[in-house]
C-alpha positions in Angstrom: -1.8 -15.0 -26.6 -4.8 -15.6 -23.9 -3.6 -19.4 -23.6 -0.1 -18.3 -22.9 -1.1 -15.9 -19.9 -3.5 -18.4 -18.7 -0.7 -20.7 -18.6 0.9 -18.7 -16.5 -1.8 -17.6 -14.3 -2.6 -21.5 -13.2 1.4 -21.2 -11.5 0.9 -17.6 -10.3 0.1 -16.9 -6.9 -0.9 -13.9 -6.0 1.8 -12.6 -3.6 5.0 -12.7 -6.3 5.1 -10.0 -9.0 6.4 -10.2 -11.9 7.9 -7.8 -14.6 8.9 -8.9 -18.1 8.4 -8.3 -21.6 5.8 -10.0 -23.6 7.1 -10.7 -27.4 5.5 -12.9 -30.7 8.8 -15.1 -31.1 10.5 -14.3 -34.3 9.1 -15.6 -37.4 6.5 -17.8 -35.6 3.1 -16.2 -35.9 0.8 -16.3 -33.1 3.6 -18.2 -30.6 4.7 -16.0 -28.0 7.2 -15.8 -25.3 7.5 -13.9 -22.0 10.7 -12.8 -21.0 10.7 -12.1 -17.0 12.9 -9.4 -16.3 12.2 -8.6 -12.5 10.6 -11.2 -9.8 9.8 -10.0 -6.5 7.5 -10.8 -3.4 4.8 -7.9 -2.8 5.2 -7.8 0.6 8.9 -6.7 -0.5 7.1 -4.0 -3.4 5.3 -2.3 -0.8 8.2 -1.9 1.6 10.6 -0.6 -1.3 8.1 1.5 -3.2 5.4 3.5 -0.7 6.5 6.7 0.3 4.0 7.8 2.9 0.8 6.2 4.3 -2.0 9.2 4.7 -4.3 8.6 7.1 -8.0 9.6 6.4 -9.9 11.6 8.8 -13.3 12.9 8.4 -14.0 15.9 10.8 -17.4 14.9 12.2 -16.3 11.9 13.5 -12.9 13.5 14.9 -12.6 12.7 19.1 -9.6 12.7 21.5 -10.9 9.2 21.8 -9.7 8.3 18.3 -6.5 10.6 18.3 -5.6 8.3 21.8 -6.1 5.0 19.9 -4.1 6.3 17.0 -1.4 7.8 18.8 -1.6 4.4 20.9 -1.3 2.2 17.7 1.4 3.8 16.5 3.6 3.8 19.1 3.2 0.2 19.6 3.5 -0.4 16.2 7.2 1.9 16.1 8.4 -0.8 18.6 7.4 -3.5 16.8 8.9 -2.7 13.8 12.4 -1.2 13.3 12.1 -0.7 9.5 10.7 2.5 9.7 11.0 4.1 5.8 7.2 5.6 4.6 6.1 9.5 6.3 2.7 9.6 7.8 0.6 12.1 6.6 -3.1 12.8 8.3 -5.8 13.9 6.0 -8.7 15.6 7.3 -11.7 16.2 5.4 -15.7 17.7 5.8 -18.0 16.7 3.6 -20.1 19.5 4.3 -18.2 22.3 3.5 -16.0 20.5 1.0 -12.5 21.2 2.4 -9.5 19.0 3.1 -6.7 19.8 5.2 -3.1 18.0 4.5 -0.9 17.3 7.8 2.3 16.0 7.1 4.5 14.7 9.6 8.1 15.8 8.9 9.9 13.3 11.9 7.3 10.9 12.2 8.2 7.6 10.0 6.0 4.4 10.2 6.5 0.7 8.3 3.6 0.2 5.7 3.0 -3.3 7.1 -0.5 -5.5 7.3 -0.9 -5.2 10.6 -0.8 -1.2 10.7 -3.1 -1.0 7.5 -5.8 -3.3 9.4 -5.3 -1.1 13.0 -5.8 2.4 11.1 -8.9 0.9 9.2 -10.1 -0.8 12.8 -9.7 2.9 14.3 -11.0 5.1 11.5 -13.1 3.0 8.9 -11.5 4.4 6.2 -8.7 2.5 4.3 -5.2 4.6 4.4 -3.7 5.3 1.2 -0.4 4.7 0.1 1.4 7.1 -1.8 
């Protein structure tokens, strides 16, 4: 079976993915066959499957400097893009006194593209995650 999969890794790129079912063809022992059942692009998977993007803030480093850039960011980004279909959520955290606070945004609705991921990790230095 690792020759088959390397097989298909060589024409694999890594921006399609790929669901299927992986089988030992009948009555030939150790020749197997991948049935694809579902081919998409990933760019496509993200938009389709994230739900929210949360946005990671540690409290120490909190400013009304960063809460301008973000708020800045975003709204250019909302312009930019009209697909609008994952919640933001804003996570605060200190490290000190081990606490976390969750702020959802019940209107607010951003598009979980490249270019956001990269400005929220230029602002904040922490990668957002995607729920």
């Amino acid at each position: 079976m690792p020759e088959f999969l390397s097989r298909v890794n060589t024409w694999l790129t890594t921006s399609v993915h790929l669901r299927g079912i992986i089988e030992e063809k009948f009555r030939q022992k150790d020749n197997w066959d991948m049935k694809i059942t579902v081919m998409s692009l990933l760019s496509e998977m993200r938009d389709k499957l994230t739900k929210s993007i949360t946005v990671i803030l540690d409290l120490h480093t909190l400013s009304s400097q960063l809460l301008d850039n973000l708020d800045t960011m975003l709204k250019v980004h909302g312009e930019k893009y009209q697909n609008k279909n994952c919640s933001l959520r804003f996570q605060v955290r200190d490290r000190e006194e081990a606490m976390l606070v969750d702020l959802p945004s019940k209107s607010f609705k951003v598009n979980p593209s490249d270019d956001l991921m990269a400005e929220i990790f230029k602002i904040t230095n922490v990668q957002p995650l995607l729920v």
